[in-house]
NUGUDO-743957 format. One line per field, with one value per residue: x, y, z of N, C-alpha, C in turn. Coordinates in steps of 0.001 Angstrom, whole numbers. Each point is the difference from the previous one (the first is absolute). Layout:
N
n.c1: [X ...]
n.c2: [Y ...]
n.c3: [Z ...]
ca.c1: [X ...]
ca.c2: [Y ...]
ca.c3: [Z ...]
c.c1: [X ...]
c.c2: [Y ...]
c.c3: [Z ...]
% end
This chain:
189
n.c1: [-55129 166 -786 -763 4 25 -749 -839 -383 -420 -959 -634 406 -701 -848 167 335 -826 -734 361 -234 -1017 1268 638 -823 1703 593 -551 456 456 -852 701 -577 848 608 1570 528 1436 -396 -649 438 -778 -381 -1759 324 -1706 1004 819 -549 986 -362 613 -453 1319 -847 1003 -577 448 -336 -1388 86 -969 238 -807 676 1048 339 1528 938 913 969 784 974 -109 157 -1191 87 -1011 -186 -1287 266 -1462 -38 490 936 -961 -53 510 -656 605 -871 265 -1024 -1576 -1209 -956 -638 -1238 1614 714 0 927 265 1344 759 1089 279 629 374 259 -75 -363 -1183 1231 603 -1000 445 -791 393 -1234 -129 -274 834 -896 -171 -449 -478 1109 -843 -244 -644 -1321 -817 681 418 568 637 953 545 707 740 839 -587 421 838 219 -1143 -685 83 -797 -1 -788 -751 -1417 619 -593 -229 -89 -258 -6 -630 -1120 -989 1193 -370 232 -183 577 -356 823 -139 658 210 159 712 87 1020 417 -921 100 484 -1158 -164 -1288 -744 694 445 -802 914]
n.c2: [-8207 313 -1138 -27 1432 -892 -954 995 1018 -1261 -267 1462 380 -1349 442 1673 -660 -870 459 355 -1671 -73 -665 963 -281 -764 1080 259 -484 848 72 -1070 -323 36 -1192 108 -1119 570 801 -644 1478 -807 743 -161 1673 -317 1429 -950 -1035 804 708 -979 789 -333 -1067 -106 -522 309 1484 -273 1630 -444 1305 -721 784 88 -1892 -548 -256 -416 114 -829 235 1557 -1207 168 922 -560 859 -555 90 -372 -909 719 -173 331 -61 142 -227 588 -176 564 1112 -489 835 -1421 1255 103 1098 -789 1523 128 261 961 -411 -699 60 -590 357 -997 760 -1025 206 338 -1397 385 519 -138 934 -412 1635 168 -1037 182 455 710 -851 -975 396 -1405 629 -705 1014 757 -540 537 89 1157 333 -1434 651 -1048 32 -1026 -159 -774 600 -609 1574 -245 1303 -352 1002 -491 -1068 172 -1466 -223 -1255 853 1214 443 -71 154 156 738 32 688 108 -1052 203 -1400 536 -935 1277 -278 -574 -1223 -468 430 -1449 -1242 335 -79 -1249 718 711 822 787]
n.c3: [49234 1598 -154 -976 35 1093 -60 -776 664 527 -444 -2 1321 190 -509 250 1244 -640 -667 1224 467 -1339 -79 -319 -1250 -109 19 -1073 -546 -799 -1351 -421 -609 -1288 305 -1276 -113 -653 -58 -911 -837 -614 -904 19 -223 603 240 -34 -1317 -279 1216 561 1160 10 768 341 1602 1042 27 233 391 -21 -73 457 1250 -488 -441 352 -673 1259 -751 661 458 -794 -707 -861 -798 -1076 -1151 -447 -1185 40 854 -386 352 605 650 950 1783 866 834 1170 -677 -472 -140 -133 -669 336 -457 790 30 -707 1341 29 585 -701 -1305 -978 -1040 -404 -972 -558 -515 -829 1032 1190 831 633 486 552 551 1374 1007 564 -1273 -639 -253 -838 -992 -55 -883 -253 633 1058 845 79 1121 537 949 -935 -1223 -569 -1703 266 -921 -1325 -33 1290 730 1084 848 932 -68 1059 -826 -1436 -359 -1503 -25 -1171 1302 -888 1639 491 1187 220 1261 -493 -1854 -275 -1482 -483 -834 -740 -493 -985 -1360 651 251 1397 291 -525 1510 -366 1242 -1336 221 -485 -538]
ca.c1: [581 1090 989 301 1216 1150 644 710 1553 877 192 1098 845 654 594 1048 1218 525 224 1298 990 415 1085 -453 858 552 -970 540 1735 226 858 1716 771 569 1858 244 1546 461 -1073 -304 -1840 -215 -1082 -69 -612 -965 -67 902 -249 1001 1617 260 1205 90 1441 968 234 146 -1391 -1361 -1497 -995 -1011 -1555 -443 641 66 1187 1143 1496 1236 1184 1513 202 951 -118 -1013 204 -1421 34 -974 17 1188 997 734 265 857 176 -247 439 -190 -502 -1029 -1016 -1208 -669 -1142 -1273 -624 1270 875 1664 292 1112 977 967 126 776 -918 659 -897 1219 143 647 567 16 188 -898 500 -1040 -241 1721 -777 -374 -725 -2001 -40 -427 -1035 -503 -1633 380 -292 813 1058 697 -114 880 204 1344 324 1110 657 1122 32 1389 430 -343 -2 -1158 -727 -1797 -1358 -1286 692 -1248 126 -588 493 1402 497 -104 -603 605 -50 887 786 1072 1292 1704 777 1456 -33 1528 -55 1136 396 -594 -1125 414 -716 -918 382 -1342 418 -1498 -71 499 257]
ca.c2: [762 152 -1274 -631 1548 192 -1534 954 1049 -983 -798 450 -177 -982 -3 844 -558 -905 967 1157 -609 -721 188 906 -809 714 346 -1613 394 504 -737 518 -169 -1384 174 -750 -30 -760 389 274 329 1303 1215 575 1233 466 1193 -324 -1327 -391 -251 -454 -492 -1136 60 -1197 563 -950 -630 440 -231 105 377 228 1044 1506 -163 887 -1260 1094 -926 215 -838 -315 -693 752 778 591 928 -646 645 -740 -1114 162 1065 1510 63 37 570 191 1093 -869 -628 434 -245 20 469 -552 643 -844 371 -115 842 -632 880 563 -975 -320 -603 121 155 -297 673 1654 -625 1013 192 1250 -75 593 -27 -704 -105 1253 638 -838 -1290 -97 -661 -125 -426 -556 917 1123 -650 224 1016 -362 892 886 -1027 112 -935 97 -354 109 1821 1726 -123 1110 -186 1196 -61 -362 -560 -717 -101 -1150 -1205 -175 1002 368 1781 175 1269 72 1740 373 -1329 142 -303 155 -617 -191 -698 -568 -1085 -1051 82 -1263 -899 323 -1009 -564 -1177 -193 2022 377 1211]
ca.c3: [-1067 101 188 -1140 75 875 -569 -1366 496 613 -1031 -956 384 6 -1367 -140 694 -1179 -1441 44 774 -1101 -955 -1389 -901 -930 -1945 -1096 -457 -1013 -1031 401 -1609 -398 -157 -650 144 -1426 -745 -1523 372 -1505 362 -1394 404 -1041 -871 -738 -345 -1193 972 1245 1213 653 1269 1015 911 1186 701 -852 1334 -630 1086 -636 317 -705 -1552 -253 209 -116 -711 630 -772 -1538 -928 -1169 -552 -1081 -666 -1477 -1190 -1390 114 145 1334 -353 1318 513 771 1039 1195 1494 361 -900 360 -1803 366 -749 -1758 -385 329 1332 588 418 1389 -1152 -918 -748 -988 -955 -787 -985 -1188 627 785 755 1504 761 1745 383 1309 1062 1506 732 -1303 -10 -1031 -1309 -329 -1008 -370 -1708 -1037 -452 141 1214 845 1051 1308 -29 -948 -233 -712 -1795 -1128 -473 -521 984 1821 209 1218 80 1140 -522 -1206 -631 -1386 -530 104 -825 288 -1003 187 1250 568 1820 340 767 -432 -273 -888 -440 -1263 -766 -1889 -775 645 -681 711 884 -23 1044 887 553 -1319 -1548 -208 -1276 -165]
c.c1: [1425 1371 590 602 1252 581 711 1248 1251 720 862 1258 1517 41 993 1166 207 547 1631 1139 685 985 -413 867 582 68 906 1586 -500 1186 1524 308 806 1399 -59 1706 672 -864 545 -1202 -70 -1101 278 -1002 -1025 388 791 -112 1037 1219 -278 1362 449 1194 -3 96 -145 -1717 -762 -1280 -1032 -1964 -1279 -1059 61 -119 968 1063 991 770 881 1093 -328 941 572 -1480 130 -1180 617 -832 -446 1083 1735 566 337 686 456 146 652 -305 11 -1257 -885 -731 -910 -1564 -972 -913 1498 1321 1034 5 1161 801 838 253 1060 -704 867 -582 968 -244 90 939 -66 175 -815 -375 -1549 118 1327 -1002 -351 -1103 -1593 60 -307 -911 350 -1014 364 -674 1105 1354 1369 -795 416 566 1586 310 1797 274 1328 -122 1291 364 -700 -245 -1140 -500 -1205 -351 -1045 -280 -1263 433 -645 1548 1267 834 -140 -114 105 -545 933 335 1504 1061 1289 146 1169 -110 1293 -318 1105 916 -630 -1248 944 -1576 -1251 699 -1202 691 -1532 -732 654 -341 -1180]
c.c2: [412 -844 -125 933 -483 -1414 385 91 -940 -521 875 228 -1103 -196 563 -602 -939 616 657 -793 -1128 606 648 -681 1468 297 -652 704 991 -747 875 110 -1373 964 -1131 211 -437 425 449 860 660 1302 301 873 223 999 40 -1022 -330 -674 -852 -266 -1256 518 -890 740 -821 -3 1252 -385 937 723 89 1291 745 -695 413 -998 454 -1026 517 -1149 -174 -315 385 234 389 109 -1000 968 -943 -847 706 840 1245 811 -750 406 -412 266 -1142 -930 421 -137 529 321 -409 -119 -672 1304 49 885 -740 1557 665 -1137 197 -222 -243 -435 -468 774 1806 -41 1268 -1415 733 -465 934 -254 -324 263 1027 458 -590 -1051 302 -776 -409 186 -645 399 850 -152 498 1811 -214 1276 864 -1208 -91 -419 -63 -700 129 1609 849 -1231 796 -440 991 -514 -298 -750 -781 -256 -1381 -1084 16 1039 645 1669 139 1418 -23 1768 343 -1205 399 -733 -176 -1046 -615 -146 230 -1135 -1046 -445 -1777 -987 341 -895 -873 -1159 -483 1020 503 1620 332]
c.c3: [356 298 -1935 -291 749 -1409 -1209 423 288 -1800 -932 567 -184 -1959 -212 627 -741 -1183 220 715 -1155 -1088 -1172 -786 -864 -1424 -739 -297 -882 -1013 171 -1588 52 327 -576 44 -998 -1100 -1784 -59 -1487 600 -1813 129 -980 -209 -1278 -26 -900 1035 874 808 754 1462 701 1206 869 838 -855 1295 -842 851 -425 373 -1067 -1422 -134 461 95 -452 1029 -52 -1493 -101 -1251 -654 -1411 -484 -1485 -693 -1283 669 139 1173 136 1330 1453 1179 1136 1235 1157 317 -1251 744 -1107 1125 -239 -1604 -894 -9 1325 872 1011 848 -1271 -804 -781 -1379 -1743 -1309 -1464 -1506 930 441 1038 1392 620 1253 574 1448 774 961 740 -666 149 -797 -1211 -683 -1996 -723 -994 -1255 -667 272 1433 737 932 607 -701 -1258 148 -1384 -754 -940 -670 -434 604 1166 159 1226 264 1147 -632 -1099 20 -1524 -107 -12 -827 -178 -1343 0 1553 217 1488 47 619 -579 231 -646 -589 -1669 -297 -1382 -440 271 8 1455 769 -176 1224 1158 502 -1324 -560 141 -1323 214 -845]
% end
């Protein structure tokens, strides 16, 4: 009995020196996402089925962890309505979220019916977000236009700047006189 105890003991032994002297296989990669280069990218936002975005960018990495694509070297950026152009976008970089809204560092945004300029956010600031439900929100606004100037804090409004909110405005109006041209090309006052 005490021999087939010792042959065990042997045996498990020499299992364990096997089991712990064999190469641990390494764990599988984790998915990296897609990169894409030269990139055409439409996005048509289930929250908004009337609009779609288009952009031109140099690269588009694409994370399956998170479901979230950063646009970088924007080229250009524009918001269609019902087919037609409704703005224009600017920024360094996009990153389109898992619910198709924008979230960006600072943007540029030129909006042709109003003909507004709107300057959201500057470097340093928390990110600006598109939704496409409701439409901008941002850390710090700058807009103009052919007859006001206006700057704020905390700046939330819908897409055609219809119901702007921001704190701490500076307002500058111009009336009278004849109204200067729009400078956005196919912007209308």
């Amino acid at each position: 009995m005490v021999r087939a105890a010792i042959v065990a003991l042997v045996t498990i032994a020499l299992l364990s020196v096997f089991l712990v002297t064999r190469p641990i296989p390494s764990p599988a990669t984790p998915n990296r996402g897609v990169r894409l280069e030269q990139v055409q990218l439409t996005l048509y936002p289930e929250q908004d089925p009337k609009a779609r975005w288009e952009f031109s960018a140099a690269q588009v990495d694409q994370d399956p962890s998170t479901r979230e694509a950063k646009v970088t070297g924007l080229q250009s950026g524009e918001r269609y309505v019902e087919g037609r152009l409704d703005m224009r976008l600017f920024a360094p970089e996009v990153v389109i979220d898992r619910v198709d809204n924008l979230r960006l560092p600072y943007a540029k945004v030129e909006i042709l019916k109003g003909c507004y300029t709107v300057n959201l956010g500057k470097p340093g600031e928390m990110p600006v977000t598109i939704d496409q439900r409701e439409g901008f929100r941002a850390p710090s606004v700058y807009i103009t236009a052919p007859s006001l100037e206006v700057q704020g804090k905390d700046f939330k409004s819908d897409f055609g700047i219809e119901n702007p909110s921001w704190r701490d405005p500076i307002e500058k109006f111009i009336s009278g006189g004849e109204q200067p041209p729009c400078p956005i090309e196919g912007g209308s006052s």
